[in-house]
N, CA, C and O atoms as a MOPAC input file, in Angstrom:
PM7 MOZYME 1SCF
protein

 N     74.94300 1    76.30900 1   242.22300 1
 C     75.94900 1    75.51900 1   242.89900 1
 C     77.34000 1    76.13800 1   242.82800 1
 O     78.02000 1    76.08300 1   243.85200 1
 N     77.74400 1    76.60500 1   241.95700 1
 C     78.88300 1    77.67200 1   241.77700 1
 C     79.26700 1    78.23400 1   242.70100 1
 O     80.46200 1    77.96300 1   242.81800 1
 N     78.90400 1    78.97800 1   243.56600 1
 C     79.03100 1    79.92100 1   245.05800 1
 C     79.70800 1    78.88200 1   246.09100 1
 O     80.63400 1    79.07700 1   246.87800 1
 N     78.91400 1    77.65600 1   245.82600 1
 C     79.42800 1    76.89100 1   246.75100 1
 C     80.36500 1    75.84100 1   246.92300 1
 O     80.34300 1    74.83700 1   247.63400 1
 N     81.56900 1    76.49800 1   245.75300 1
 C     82.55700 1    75.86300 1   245.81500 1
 C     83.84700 1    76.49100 1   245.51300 1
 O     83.94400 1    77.68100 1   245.21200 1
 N     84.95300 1    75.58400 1   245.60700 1
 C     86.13900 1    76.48500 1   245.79300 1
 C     86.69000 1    76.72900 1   244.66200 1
 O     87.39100 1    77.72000 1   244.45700 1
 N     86.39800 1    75.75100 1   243.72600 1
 C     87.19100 1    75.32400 1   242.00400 1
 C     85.69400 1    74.76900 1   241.33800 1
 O     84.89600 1    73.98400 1   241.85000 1
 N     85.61800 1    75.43000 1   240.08200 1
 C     84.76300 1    74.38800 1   239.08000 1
 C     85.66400 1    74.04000 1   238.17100 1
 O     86.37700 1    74.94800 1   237.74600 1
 N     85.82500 1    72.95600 1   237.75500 1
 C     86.76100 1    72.19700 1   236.61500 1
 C     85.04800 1    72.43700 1   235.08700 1
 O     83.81800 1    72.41500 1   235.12900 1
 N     86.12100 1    72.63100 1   234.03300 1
 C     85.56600 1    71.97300 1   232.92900 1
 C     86.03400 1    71.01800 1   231.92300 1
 O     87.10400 1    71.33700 1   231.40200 1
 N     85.66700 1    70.26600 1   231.64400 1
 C     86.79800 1    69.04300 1   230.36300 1
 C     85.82700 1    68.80000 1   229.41600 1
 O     84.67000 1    68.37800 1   229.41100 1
 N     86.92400 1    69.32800 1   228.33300 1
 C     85.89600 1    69.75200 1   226.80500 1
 C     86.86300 1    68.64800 1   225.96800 1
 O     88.08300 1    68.72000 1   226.11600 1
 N     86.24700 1    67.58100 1   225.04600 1
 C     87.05500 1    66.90600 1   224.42100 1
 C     87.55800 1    67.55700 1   222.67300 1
 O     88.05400 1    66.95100 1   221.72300 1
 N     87.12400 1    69.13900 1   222.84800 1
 C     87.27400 1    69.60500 1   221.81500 1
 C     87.53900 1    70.95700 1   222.15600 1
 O     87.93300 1    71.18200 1   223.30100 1
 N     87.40400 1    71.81200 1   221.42900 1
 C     88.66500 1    73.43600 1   221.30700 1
 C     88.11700 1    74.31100 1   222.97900 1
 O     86.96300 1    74.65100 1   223.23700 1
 N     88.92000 1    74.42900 1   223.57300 1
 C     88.65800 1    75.10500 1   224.62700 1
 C     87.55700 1    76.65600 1   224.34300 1
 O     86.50300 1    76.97300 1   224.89500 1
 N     88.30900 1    77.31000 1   223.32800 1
 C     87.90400 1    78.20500 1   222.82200 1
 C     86.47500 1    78.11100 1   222.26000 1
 O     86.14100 1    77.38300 1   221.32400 1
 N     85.44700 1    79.17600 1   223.14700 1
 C     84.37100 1    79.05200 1   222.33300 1
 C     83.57900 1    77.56500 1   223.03500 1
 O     82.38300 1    77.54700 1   222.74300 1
 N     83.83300 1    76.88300 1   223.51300 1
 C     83.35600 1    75.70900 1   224.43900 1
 C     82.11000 1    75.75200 1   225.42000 1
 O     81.21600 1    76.59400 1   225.33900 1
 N     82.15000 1    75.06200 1   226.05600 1
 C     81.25900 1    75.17100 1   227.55500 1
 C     81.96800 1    75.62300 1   228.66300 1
 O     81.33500 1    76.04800 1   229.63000 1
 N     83.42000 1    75.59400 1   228.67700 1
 C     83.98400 1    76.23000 1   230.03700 1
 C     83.61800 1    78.02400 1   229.63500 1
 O     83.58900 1    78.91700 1   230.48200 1
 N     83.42400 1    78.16900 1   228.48000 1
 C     84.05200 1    79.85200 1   228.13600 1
 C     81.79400 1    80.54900 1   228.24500 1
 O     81.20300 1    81.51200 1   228.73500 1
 N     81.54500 1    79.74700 1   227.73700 1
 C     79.62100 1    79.60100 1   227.88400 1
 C     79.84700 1    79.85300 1   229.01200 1
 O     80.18000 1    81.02500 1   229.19000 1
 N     79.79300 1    79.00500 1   230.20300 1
 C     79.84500 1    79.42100 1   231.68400 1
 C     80.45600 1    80.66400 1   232.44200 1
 O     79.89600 1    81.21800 1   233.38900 1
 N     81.66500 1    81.03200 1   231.91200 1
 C     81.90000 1    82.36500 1   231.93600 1
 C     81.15200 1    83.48500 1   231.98000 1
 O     80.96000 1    84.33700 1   232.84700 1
 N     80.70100 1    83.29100 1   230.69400 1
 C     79.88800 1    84.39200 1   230.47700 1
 C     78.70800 1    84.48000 1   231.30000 1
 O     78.43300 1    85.38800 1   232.08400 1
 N     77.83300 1    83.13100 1   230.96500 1
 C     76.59300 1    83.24200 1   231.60800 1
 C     76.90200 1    83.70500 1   233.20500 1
 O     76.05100 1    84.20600 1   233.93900 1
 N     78.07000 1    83.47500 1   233.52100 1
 C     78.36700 1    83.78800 1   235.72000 1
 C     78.56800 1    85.49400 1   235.49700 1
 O     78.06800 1    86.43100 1   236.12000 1
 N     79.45100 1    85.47500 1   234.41800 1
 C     79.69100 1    86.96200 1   234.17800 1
 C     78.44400 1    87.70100 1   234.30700 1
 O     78.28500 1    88.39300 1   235.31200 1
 N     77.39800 1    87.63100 1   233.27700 1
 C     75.79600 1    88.46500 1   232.84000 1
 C     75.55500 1    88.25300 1   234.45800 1
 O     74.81100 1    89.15700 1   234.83700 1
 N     75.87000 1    87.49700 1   235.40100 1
 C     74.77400 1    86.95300 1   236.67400 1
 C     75.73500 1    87.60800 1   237.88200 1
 O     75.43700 1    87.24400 1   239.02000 1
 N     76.72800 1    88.43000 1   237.76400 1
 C     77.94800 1    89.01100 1   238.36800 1
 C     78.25400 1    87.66400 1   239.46300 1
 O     78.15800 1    87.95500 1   240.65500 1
 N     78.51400 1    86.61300 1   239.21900 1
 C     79.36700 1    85.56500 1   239.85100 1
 C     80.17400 1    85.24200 1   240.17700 1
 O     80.18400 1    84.01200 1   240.11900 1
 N     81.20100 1    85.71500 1   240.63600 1
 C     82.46800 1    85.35500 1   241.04500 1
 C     83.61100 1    84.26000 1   241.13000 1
 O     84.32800 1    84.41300 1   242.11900 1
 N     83.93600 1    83.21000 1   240.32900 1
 C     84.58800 1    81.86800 1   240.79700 1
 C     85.41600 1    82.15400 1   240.03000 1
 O     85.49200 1    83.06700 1   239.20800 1
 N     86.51000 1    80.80600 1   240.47600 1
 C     87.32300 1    80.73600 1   240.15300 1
 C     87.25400 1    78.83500 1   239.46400 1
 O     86.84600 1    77.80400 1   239.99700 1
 N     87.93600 1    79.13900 1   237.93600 1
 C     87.26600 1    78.07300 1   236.58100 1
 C     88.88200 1    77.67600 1   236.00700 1
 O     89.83000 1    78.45600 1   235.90800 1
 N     88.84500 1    75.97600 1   235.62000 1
 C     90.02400 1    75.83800 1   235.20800 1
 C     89.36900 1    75.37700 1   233.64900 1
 O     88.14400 1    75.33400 1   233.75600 1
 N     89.54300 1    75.24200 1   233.11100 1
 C     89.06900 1    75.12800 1   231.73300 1
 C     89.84900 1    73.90400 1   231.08600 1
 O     90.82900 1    74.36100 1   230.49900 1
 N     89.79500 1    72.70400 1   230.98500 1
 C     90.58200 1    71.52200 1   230.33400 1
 C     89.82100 1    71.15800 1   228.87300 1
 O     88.60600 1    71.12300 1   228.67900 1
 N     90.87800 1    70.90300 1   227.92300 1
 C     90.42700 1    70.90700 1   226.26400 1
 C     91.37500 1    71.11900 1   225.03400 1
 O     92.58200 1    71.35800 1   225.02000 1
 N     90.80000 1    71.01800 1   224.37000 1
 C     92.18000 1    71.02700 1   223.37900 1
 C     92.54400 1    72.47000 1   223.21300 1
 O     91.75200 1    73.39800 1   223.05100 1
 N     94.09800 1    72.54600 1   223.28800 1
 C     94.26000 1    73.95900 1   223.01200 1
 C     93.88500 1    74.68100 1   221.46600 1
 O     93.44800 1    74.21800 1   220.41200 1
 N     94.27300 1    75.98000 1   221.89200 1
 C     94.15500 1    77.10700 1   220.12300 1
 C     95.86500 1    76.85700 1   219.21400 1
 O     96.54000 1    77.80600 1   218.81400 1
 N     96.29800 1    75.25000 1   219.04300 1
 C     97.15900 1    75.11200 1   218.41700 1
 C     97.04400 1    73.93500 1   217.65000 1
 O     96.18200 1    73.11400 1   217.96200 1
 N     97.94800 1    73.69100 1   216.48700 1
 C     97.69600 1    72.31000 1   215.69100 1
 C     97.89200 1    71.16300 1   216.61800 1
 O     98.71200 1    71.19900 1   217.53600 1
 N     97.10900 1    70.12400 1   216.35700 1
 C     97.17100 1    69.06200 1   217.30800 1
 C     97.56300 1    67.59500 1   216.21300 1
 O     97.05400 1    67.14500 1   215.18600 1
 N     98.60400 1    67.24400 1   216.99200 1
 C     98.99600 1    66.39800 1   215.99500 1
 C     97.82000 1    64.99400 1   215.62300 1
 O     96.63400 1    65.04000 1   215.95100 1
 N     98.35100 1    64.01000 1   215.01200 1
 C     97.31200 1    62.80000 1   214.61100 1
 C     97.75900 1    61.65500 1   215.76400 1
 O     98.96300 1    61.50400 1   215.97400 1
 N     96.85900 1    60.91900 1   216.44500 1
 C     97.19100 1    59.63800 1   217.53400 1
 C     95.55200 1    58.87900 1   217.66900 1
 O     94.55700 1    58.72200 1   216.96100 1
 N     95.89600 1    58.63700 1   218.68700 1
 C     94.78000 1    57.69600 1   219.34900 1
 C     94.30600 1    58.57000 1   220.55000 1
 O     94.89900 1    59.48800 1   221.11600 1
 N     93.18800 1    58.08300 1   220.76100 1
 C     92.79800 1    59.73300 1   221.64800 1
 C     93.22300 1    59.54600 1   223.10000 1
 O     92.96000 1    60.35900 1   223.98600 1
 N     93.93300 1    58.35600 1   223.28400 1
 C     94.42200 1    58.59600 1   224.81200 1
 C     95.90500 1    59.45100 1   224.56400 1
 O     96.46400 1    60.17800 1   225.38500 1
 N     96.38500 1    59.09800 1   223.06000 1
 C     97.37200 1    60.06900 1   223.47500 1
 C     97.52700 1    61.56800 1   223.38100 1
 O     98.37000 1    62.42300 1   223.65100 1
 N     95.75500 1    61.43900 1   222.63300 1
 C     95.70100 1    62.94400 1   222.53100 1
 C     95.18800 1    63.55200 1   223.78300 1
 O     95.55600 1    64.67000 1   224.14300 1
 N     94.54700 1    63.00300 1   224.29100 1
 C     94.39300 1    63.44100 1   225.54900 1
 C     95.16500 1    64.16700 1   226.61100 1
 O     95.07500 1    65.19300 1   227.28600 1
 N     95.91800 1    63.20500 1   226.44600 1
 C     97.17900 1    62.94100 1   227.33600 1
 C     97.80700 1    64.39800 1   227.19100 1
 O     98.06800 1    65.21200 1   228.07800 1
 N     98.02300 1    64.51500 1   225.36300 1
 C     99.13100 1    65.61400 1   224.87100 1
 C     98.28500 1    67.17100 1   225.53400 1
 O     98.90500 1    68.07200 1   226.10000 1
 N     96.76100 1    67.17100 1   225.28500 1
 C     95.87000 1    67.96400 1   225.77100 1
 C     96.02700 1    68.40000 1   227.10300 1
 O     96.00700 1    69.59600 1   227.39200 1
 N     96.19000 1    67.45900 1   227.96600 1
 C     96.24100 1    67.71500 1   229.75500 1
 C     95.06700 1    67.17200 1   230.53100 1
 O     94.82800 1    67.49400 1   231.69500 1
 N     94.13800 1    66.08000 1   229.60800 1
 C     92.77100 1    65.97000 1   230.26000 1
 C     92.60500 1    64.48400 1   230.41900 1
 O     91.78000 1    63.93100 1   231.14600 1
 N     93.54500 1    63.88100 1   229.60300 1
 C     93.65700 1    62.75300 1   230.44100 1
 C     93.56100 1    62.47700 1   232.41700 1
 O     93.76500 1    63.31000 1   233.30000 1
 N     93.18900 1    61.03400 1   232.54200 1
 C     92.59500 1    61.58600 1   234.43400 1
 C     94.06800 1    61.95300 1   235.09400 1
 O     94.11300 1    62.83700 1   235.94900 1
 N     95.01200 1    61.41100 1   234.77500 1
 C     96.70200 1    61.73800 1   235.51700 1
 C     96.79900 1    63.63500 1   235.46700 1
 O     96.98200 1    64.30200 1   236.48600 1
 N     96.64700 1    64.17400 1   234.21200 1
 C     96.75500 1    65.50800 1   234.24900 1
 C     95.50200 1    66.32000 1   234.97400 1
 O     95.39600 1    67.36700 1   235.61300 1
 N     94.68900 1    65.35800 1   234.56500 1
 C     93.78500 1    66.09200 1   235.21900 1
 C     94.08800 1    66.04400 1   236.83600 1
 O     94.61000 1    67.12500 1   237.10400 1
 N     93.97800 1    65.22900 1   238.04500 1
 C     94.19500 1    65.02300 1   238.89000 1
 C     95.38100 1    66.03100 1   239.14100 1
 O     95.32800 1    66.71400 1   240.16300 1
 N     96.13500 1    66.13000 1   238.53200 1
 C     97.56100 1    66.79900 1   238.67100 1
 C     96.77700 1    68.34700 1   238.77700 1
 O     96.37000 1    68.87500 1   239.81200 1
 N     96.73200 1    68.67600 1   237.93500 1
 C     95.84800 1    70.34000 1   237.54300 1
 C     95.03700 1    70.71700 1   239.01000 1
 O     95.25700 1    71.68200 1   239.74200 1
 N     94.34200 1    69.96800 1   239.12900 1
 C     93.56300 1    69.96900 1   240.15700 1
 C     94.33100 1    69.91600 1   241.58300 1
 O     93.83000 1    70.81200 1   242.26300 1
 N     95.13100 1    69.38300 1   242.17200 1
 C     95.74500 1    69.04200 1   243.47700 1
 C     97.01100 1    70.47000 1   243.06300 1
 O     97.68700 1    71.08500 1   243.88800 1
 N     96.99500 1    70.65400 1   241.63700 1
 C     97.97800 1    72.16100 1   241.74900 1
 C     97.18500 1    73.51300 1   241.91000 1
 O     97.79000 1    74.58000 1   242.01900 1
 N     95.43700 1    73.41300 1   241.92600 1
 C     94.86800 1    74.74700 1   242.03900 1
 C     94.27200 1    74.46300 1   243.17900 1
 O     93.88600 1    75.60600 1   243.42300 1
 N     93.91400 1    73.87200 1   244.02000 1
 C     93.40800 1    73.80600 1   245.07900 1
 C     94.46100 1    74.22300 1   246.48400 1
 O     95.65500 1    73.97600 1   246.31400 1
 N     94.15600 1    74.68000 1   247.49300 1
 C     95.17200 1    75.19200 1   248.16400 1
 C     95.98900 1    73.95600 1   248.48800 1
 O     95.97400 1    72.88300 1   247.88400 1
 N     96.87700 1    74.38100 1   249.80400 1
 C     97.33600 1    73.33500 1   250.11900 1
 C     96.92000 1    72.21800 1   250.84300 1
 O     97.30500 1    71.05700 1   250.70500 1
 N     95.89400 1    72.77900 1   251.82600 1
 C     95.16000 1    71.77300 1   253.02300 1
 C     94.71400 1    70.89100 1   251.56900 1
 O     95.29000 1    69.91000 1   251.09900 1
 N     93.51800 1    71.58700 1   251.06000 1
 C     92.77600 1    70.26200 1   249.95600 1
 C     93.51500 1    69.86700 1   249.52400 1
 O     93.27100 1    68.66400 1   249.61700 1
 N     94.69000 1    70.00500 1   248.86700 1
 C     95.52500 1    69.87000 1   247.90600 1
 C     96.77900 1    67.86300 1   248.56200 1
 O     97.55300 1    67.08500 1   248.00400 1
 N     96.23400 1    68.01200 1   249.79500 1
 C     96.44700 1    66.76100 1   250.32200 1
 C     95.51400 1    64.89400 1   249.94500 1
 O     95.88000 1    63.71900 1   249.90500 1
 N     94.02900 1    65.77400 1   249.72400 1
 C     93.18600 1    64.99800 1   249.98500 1
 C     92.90100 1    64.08700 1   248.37500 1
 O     92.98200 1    64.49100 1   247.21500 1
 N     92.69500 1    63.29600 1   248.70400 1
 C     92.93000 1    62.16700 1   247.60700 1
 C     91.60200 1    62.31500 1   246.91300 1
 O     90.49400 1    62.22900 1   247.44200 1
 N     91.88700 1    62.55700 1   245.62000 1
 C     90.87300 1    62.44400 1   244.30200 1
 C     90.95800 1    61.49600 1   243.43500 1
 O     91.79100 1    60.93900 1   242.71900 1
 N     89.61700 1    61.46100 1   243.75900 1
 C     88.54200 1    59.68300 1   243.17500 1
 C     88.59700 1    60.18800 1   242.21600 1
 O     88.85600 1    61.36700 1   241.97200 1
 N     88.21700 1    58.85200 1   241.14300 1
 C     87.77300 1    58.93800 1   239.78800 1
 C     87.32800 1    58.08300 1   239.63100 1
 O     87.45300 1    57.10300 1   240.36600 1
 N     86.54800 1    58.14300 1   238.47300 1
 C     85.11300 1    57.10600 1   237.51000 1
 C     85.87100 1    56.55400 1   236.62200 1
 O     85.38600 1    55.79700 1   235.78100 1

């Protein structure tokens, strides 16, 4: 399914690094795949102590950042079109 799209998002509720966005990499890499991957998760820095919406939030994967991230990598035509969420 990869080929047939313009963006794959990943949202890891834990270290980006070493994750499932960076797994997928590779495995497209070994398979010479081509896309283009935004990777959402906690960064490679100390993360302070909260409640996990605000860690989220501080992360970028809350749905507001996320949505945001997304309508900023998609061109401009998509970049109009309104994104649902669960």
């Amino acid at each position: 399914l990869i080929p047939q799209h313009q963006l794959v998002v990943t949202v890891e509720d834990h270290a980006v690094a070493g994750g499932f966005g960076s797994a997928l990499l590779e495995a497209m890499s070994e398979e010479g795949v081509m896309f283009h991957l935004v990777r959402l998760g906690v960064p490679d820095f100390f993360i302070e102590h909260g409640t996990q919406t605000e860690l989220y939030e501080l992360c970028g994967f809350d749905v507001d950042s996320i949505v945001e991230t997304l309508r900023a990598r998609l061109s401009p035509k998509l970049s109009r079109v309104a994104v649902n969420t669960i």
